[in-house]
N, CA, C and O atoms as a DFTB+ gen file, in Angstrom:
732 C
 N C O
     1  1     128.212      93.962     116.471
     2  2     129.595      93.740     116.099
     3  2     130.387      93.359     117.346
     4  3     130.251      93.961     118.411
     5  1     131.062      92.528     117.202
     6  2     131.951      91.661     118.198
     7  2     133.668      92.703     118.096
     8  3     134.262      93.033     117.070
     9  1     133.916      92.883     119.024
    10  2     135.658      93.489     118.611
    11  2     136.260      92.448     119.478
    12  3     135.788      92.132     120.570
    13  1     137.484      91.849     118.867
    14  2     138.097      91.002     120.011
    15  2     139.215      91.852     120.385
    16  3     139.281      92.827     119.636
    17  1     140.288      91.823     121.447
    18  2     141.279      92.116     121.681
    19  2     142.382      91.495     122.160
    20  3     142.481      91.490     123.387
    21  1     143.434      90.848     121.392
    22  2     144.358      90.178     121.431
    23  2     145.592      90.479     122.173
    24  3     146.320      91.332     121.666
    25  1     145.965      89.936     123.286
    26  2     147.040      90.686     123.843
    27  2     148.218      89.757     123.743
    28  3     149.029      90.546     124.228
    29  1     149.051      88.512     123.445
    30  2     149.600      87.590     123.516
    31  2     150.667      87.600     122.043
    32  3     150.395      87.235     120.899
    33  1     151.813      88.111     122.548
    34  2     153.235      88.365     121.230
    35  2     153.304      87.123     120.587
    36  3     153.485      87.135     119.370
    37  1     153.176      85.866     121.274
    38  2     153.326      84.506     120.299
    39  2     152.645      83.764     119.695
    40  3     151.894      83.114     120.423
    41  1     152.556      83.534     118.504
    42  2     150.962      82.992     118.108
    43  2     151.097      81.716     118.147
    44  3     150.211      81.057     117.603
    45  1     152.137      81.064     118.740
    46  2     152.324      79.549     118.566
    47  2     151.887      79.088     120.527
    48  3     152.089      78.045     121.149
    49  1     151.117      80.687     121.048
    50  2     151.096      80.152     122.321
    51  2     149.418      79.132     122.915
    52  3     148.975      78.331     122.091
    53  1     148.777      79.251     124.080
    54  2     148.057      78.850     124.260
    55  2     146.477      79.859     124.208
    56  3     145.354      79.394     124.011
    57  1     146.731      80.912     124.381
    58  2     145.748      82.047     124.338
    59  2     145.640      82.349     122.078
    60  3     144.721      82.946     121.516
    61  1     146.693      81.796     121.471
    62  2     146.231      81.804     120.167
    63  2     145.537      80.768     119.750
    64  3     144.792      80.803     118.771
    65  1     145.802      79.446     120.707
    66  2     144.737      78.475     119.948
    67  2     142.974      79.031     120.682
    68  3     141.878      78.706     120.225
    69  1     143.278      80.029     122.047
    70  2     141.807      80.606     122.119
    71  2     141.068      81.533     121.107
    72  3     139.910      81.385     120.716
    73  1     141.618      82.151     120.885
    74  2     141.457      83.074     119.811
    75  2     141.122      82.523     118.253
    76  3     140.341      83.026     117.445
    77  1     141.862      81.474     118.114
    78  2     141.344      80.499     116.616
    79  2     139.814      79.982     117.297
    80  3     138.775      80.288     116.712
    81  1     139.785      79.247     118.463
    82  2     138.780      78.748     118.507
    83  2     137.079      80.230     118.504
    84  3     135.994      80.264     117.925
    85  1     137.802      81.155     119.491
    86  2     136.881      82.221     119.140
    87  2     136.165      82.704     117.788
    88  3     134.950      82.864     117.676
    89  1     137.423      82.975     116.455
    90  2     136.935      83.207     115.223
    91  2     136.461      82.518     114.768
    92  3     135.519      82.881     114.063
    93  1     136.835      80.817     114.870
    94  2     136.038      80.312     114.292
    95  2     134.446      80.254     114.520
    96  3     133.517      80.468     113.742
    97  1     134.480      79.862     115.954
    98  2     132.859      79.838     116.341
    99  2     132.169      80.932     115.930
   100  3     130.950      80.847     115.781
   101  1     132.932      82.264     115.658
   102  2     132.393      83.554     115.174
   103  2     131.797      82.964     113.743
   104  3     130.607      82.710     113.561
   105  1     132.773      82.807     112.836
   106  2     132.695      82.564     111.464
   107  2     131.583      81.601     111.404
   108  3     130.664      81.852     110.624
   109  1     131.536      80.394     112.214
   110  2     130.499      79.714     112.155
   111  2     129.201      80.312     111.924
   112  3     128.322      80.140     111.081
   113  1     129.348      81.066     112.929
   114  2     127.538      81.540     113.136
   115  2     127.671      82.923     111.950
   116  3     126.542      83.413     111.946
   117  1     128.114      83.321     111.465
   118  2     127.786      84.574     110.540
   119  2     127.961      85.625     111.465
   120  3     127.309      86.625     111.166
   121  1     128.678      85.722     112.558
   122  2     128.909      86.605     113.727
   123  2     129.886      87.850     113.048
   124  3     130.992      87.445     112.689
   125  1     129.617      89.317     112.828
   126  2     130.540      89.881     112.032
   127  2     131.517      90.512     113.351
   128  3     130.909      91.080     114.258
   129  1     132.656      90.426     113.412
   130  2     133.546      90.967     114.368
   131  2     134.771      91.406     113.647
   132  3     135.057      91.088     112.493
   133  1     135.623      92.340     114.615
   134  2     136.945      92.557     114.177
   135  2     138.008      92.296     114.991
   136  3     137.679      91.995     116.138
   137  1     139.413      92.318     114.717
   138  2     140.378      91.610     115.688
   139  2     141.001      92.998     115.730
   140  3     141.306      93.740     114.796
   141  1     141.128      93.186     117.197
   142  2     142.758      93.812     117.634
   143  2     143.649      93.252     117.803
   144  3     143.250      92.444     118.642
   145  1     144.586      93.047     117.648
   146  2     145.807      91.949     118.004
   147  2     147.269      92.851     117.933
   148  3     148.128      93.064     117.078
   149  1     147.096      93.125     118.922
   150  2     148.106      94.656     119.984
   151  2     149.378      93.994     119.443
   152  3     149.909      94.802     118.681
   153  1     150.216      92.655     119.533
   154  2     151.528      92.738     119.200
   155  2     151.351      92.675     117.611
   156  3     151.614      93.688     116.963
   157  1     150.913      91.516     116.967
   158  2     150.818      91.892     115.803
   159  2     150.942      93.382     115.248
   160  3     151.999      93.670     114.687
   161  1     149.938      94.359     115.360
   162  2     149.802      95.824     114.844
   163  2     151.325      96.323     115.561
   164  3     151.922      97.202     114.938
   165  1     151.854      95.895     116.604
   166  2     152.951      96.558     116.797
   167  2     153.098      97.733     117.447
   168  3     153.987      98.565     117.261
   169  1     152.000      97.789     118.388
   170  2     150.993      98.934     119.070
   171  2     152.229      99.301     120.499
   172  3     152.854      98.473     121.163
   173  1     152.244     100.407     120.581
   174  2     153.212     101.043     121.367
   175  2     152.194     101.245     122.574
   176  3     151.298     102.088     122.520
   177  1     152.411     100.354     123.737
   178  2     151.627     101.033     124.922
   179  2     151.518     102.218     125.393
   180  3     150.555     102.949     125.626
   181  1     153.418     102.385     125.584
   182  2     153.555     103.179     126.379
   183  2     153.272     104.895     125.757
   184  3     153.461     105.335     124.624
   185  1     152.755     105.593     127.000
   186  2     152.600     107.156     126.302
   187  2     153.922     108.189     126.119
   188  3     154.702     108.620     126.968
   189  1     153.845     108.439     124.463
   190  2     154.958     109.239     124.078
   191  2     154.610     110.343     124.717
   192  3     153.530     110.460     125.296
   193  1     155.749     111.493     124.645
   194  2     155.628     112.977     124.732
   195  2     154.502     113.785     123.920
   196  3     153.726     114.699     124.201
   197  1     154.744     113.118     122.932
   198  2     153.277     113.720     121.559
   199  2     152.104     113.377     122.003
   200  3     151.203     114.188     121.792
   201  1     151.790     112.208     122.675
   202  2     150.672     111.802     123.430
   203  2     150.217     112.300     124.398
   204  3     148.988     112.362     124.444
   205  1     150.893     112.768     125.379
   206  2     150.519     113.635     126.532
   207  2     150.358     114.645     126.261
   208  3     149.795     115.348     127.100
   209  1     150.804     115.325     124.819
   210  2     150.855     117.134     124.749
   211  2     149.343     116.927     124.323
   212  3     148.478     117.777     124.532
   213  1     149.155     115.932     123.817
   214  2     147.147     115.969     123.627
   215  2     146.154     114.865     124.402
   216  3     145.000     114.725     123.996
   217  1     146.621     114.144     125.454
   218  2     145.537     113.787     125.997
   219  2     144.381     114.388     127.088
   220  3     143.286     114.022     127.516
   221  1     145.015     115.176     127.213
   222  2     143.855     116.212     128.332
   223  2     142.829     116.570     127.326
   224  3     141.719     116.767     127.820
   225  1     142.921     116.715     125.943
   226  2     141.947     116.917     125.075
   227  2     141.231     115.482     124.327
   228  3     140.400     115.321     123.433
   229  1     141.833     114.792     124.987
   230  2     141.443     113.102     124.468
   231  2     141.994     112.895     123.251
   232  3     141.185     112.314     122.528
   233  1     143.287     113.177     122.573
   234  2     143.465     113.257     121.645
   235  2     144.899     112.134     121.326
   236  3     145.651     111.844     122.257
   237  1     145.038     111.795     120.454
   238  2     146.585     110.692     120.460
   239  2     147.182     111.222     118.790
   240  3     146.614     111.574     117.756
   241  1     148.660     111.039     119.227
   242  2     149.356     111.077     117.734
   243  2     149.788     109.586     117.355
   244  3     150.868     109.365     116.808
   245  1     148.873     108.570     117.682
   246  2     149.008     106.971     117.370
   247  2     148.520     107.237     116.190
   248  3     148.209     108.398     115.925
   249  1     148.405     106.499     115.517
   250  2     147.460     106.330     114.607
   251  2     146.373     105.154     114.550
   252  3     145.311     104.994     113.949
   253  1     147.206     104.338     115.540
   254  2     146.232     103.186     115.732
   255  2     144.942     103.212     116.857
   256  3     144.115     102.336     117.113
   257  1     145.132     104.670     117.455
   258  2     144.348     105.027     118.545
   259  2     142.753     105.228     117.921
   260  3     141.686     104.683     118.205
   261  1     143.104     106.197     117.011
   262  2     141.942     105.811     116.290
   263  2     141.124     105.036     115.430
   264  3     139.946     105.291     115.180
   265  1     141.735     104.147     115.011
   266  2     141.922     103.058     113.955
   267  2     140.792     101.556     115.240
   268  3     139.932     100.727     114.941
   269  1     141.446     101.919     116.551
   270  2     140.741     100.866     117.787
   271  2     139.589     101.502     118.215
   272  3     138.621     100.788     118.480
   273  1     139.483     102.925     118.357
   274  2     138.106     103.724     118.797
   275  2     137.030     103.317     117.679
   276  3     136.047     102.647     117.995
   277  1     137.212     103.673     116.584
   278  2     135.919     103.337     115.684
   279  2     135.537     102.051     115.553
   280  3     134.409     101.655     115.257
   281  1     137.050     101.035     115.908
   282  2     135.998      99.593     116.176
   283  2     135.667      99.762     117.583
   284  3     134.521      99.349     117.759
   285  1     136.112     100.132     118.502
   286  2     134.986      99.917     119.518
   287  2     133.130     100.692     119.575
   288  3     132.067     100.509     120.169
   289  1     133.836     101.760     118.331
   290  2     132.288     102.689     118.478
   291  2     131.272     101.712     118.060
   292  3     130.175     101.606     118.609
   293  1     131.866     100.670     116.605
   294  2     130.785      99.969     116.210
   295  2     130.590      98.571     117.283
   296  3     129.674      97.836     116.915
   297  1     131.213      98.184     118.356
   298  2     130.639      97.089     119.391
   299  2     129.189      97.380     120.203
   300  3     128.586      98.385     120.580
   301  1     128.977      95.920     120.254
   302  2     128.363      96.148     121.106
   303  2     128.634      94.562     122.178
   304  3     127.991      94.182     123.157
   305  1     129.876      93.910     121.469
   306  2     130.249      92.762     122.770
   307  2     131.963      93.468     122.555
   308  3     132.212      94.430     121.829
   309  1     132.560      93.017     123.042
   310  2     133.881      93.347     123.191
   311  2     134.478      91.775     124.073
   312  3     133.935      91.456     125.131
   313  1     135.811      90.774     123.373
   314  2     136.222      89.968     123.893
   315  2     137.746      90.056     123.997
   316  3     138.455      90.422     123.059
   317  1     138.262      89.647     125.363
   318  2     139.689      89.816     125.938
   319  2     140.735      88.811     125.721
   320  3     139.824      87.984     125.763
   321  1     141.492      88.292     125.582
   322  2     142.137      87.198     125.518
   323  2     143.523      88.026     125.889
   324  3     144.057      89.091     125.579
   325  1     143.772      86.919     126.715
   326  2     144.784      87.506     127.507
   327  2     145.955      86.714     128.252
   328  3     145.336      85.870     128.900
   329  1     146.695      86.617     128.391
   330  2     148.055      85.739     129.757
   331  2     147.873      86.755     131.260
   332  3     148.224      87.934     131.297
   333  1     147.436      86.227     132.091
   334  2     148.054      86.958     133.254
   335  2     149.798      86.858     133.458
   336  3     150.499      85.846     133.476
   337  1     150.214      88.370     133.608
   338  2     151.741      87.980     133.720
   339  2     151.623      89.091     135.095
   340  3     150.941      90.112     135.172
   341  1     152.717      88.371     136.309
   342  2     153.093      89.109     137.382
   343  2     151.625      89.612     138.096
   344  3     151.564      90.664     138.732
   345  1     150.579      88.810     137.921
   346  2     149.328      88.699     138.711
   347  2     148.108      89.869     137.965
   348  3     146.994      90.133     138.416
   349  1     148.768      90.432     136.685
   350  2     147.555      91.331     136.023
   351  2     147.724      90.908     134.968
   352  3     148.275      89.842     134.693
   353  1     147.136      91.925     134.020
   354  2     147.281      91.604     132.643
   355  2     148.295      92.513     132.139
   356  3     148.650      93.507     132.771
   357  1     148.732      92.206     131.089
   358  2     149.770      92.452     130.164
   359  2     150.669      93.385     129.991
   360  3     151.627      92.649     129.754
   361  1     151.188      94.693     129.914
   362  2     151.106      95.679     130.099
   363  2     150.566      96.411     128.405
   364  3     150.000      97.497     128.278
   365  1     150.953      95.425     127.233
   366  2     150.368      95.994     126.171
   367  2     148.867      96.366     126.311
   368  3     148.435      97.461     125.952
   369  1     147.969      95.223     126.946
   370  2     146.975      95.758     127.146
   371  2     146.501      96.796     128.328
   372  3     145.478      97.481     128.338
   373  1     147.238      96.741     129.037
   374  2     147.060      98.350     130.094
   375  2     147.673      99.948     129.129
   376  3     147.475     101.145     129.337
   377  1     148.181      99.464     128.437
   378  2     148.772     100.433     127.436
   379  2     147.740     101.067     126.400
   380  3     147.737     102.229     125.994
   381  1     146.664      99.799     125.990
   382  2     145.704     100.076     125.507
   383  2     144.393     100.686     126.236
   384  3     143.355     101.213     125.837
   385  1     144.799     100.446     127.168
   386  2     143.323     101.252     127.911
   387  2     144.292     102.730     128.104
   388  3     143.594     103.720     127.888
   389  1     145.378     102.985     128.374
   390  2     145.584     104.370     128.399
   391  2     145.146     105.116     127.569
   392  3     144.287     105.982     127.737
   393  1     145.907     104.738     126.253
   394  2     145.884     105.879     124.869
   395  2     144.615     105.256     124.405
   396  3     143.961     106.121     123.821
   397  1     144.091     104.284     124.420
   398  2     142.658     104.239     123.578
   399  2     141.304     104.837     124.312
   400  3     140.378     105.441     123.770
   401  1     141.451     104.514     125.619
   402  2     139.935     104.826     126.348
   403  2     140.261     106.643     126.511
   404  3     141.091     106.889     127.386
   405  1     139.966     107.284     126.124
   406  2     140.406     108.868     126.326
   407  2     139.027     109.485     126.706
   408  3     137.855     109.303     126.376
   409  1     139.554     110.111     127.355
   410  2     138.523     111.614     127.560
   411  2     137.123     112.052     126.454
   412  3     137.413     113.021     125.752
   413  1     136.306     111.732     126.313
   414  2     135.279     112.329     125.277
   415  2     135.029     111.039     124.460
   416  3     133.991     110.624     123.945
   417  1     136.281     110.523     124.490
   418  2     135.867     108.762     124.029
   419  2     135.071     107.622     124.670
   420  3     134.122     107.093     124.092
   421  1     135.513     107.249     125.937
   422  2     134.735     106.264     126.808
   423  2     134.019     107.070     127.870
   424  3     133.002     106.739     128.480
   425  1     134.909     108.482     128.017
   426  2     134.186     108.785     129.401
   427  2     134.092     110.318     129.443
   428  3     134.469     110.916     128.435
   429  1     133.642     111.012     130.470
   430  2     133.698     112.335     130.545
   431  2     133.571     112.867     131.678
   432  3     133.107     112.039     132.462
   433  1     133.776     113.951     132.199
   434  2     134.058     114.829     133.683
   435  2     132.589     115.364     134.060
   436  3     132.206     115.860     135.120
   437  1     131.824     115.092     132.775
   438  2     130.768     116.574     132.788
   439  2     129.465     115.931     134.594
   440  3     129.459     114.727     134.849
   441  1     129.047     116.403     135.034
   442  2     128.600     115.446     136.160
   443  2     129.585     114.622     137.426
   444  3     129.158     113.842     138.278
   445  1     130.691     114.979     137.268
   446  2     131.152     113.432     137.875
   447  2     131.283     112.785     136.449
   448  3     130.901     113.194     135.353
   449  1     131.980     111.583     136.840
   450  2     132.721     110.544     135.986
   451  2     131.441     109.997     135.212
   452  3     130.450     109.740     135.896
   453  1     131.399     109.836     134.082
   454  2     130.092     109.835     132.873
   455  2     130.926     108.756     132.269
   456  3     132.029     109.190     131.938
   457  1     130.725     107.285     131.981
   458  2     130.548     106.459     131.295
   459  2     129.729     106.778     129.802
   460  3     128.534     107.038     129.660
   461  1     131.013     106.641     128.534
   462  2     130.684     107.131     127.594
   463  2     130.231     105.966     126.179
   464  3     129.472     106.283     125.264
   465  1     130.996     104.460     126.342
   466  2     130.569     103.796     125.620
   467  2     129.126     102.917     125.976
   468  3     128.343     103.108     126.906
   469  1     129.087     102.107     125.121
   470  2     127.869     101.366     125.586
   471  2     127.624     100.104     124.864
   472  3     126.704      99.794     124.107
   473  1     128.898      99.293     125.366
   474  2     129.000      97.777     124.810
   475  2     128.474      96.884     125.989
   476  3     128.883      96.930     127.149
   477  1     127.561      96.115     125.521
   478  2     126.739      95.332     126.590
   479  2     127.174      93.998     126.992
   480  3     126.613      93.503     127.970
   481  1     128.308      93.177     126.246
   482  2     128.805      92.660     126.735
   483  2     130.295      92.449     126.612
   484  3     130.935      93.010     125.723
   485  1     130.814      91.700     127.436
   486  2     132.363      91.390     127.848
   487  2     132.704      89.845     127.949
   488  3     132.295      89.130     128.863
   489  1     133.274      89.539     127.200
   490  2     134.088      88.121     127.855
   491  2     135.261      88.082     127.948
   492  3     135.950      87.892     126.946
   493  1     135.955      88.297     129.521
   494  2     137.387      88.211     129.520
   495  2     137.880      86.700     129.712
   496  3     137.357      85.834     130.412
   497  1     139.006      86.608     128.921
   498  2     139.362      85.211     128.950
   499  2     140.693      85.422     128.933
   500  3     141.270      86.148     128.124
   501  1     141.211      84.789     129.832
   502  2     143.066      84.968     130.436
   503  2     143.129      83.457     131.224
   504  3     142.354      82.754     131.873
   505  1     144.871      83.390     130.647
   506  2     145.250      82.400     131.082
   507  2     146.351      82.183     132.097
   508  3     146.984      83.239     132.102
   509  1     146.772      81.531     132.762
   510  2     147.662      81.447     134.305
   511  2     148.720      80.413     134.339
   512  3     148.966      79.627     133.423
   513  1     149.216      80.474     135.279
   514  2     150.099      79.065     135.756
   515  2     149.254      78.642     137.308
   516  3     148.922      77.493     137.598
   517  1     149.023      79.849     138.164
   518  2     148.474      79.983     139.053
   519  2     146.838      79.697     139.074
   520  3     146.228      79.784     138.009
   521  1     146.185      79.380     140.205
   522  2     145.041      79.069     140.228
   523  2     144.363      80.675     139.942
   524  3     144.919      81.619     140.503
   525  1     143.367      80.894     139.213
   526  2     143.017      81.961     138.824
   527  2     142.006      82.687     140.186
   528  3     141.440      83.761     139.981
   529  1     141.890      82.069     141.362
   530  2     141.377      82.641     142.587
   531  2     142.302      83.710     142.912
   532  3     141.946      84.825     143.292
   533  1     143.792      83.240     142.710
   534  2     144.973      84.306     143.153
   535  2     144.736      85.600     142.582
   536  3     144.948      86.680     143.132
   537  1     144.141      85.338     141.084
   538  2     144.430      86.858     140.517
   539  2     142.332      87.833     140.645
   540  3     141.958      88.852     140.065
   541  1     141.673      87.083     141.438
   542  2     140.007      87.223     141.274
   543  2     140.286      88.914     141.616
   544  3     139.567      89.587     140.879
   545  1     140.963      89.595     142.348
   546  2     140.755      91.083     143.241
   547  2     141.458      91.661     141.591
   548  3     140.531      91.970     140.842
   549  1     142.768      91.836     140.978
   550  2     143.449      92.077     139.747
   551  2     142.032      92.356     138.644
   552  3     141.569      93.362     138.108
   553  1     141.708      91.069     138.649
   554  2     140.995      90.756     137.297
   555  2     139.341      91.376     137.522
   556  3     138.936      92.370     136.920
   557  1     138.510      90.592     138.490
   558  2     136.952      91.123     138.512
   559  2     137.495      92.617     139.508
   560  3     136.619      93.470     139.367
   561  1     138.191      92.936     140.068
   562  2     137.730      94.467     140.883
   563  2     138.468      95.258     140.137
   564  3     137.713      96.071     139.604
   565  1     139.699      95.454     139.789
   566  2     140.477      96.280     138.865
   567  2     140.044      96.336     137.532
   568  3     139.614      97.357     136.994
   569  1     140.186      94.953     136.862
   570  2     140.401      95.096     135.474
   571  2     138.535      95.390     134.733
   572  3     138.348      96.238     133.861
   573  1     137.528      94.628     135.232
   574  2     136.303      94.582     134.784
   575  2     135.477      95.831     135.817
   576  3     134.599      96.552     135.344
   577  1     135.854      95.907     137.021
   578  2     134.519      97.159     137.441
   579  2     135.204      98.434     137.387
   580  3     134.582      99.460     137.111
   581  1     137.170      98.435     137.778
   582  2     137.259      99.951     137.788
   583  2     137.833     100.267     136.278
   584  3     138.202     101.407     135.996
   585  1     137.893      99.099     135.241
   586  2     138.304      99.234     134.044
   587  2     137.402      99.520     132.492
   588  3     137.309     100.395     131.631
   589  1     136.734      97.896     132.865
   590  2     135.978      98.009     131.745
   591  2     134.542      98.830     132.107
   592  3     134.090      99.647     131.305
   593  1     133.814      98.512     133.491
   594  2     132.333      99.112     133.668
   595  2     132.959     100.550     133.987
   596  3     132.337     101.243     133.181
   597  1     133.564     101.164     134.473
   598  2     133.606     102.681     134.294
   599  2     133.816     103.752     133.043
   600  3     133.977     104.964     132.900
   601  1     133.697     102.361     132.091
   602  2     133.609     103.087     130.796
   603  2     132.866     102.960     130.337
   604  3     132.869     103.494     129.228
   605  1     131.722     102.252     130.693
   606  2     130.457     101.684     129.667
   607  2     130.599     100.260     128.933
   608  3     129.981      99.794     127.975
   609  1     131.673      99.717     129.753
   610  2     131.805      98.191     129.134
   611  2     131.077      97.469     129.861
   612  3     131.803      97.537     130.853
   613  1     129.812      96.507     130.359
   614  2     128.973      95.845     131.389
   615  2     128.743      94.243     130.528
   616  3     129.022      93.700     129.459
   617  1     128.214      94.040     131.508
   618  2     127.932      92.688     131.383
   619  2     129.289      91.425     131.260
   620  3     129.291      90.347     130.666
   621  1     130.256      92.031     132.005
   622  2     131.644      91.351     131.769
   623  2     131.763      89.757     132.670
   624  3     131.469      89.475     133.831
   625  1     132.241      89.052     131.712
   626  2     132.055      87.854     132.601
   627  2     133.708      86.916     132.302
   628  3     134.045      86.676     131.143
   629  1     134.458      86.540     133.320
   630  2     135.763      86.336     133.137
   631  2     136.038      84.710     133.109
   632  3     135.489      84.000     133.950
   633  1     136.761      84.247     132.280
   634  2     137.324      82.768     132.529
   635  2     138.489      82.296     131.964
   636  3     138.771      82.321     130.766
   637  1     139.295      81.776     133.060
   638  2     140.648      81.462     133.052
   639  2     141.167      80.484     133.031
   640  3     140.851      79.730     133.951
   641  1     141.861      80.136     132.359
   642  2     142.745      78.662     132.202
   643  2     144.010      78.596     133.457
   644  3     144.924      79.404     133.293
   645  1     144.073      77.938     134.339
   646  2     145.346      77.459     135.093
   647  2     145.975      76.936     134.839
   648  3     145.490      75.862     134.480
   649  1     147.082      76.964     134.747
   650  2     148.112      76.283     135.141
   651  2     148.414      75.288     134.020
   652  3     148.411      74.058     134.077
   653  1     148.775      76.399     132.604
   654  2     147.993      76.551     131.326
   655  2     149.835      75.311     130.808
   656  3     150.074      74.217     130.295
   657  1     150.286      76.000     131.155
   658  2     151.887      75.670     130.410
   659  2     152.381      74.012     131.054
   660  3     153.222      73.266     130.553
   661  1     151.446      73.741     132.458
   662  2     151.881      72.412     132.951
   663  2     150.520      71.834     133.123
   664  3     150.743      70.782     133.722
   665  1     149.444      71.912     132.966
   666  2     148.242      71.324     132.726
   667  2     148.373      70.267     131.380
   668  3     149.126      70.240     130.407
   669  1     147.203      69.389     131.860
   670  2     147.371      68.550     130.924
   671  2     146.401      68.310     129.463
   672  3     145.259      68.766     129.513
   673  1     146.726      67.787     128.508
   674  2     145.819      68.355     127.078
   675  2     144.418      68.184     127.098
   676  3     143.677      68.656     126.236
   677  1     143.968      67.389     128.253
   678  2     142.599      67.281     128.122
   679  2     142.625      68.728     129.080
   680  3     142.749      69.771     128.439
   681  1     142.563      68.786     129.917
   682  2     142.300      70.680     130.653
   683  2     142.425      71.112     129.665
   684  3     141.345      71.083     129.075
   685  1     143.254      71.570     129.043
   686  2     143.205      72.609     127.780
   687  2     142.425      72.522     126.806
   688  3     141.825      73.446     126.256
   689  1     142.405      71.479     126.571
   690  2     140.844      71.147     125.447
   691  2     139.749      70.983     126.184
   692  3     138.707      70.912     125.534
   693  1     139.661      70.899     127.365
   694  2     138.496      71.123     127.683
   695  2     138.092      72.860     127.556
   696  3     137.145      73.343     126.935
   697  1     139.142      73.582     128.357
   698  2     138.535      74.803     128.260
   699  2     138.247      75.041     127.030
   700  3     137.077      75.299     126.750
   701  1     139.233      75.011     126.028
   702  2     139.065      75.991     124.560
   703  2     137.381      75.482     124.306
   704  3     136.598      76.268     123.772
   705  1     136.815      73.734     124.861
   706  2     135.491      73.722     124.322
   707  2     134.409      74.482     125.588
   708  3     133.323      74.919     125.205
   709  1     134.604      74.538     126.345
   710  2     134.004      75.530     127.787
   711  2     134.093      77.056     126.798
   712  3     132.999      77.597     126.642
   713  1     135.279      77.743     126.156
   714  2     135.345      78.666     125.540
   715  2     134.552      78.731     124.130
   716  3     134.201      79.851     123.758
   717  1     134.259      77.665     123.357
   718  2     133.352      77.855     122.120
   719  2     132.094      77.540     122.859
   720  3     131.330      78.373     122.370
   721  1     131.429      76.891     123.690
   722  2     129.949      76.872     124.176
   723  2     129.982      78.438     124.602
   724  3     128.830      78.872     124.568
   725  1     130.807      79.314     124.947
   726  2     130.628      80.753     125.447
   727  2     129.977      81.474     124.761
   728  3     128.906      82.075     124.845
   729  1     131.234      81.267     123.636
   730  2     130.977      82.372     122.397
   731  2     130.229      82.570     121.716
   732  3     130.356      83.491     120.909
């Protein structure tokens, strides 16, 4: 099972025509996956008071917290789509690694830090204005080894569109087809 994760509020933007091109190539092949799509659901990053009185127990009063854990329980690829804004990603999606990756969920204390899921692959795909070298330390050292592989997310492999909003339509169609040979 494929889970995608949608981080991008406008669907009329450039990371939604990635995401069409993703499902489709999914749909093509009989690929069964599910979508997160964080603004759509209307997903509150930030952690309430009710949230903290239970995360030391890994626990959330979201409801969508759990609703994203059981699709990640059934992955075993997990895909990102994303805007770099202010040189990281999103904050909806840093919002989502707070309240979703929890304690007893992705990871655990018992030993030292215990990697708890076990999705074998990753494709992060984010888009820029900037040459995507600027954001390489953000994205492969933060976001994929101290983010996704310390939870049991591996095999992560990242690719970015530049300079997405003043690039020209063949760049952009080229990637989205660089992005369906991926998928």
């Amino acid at each position: 099972m494929v889970t995608i994760v949608f981080s991008h509020p406008w669907h009329g933007s450039f990371n939604k025509a990635i995401l069409d091109v993703v499902t489709q190539k999914l749909d093509k092949e009989n690929k069964a996956y599910e979508l997160i799509d964080l603004p759509k659901d209307n997903f509150n990053p930030a952690l309430t008071e009710a949230d903290l009185a239970l995360y030391s127990r890994g626990q959330s009063a979201d409801p969508l917290v759990a609703k994203y854990q059981n699709m990640l329980k059934k992955s075993d690829e997990v895909i990102f789509i994303f805007p770099i804004w202010w040189g990281t990603i999103p904050a909806i999606l840093k919002g989502f690694f707070d309240k979703v990756l929890l304690v007893n969920f992705s990871h655990n204390y018992e030993n030292g830090w215990t990697p708890l899921l076990k999705i074998n692959k990753a494709t992060v795909i984010s888009t820029s204005e900037s040459p995507g070298d600027n954001f390489r330390n953000s994205i492969e050292n933060v976001f994929i080894k101290d983010m996704l592989n310390s939870v049991g997310i591996s095999n992560a492999n990242w690719h970015n569109n530049s300079q997405t909003s003043y690039g020209t339509d063949e760049q952009r169609q080229a990637f989205l087809k660089k992005i369906e040979e991926l998928v």
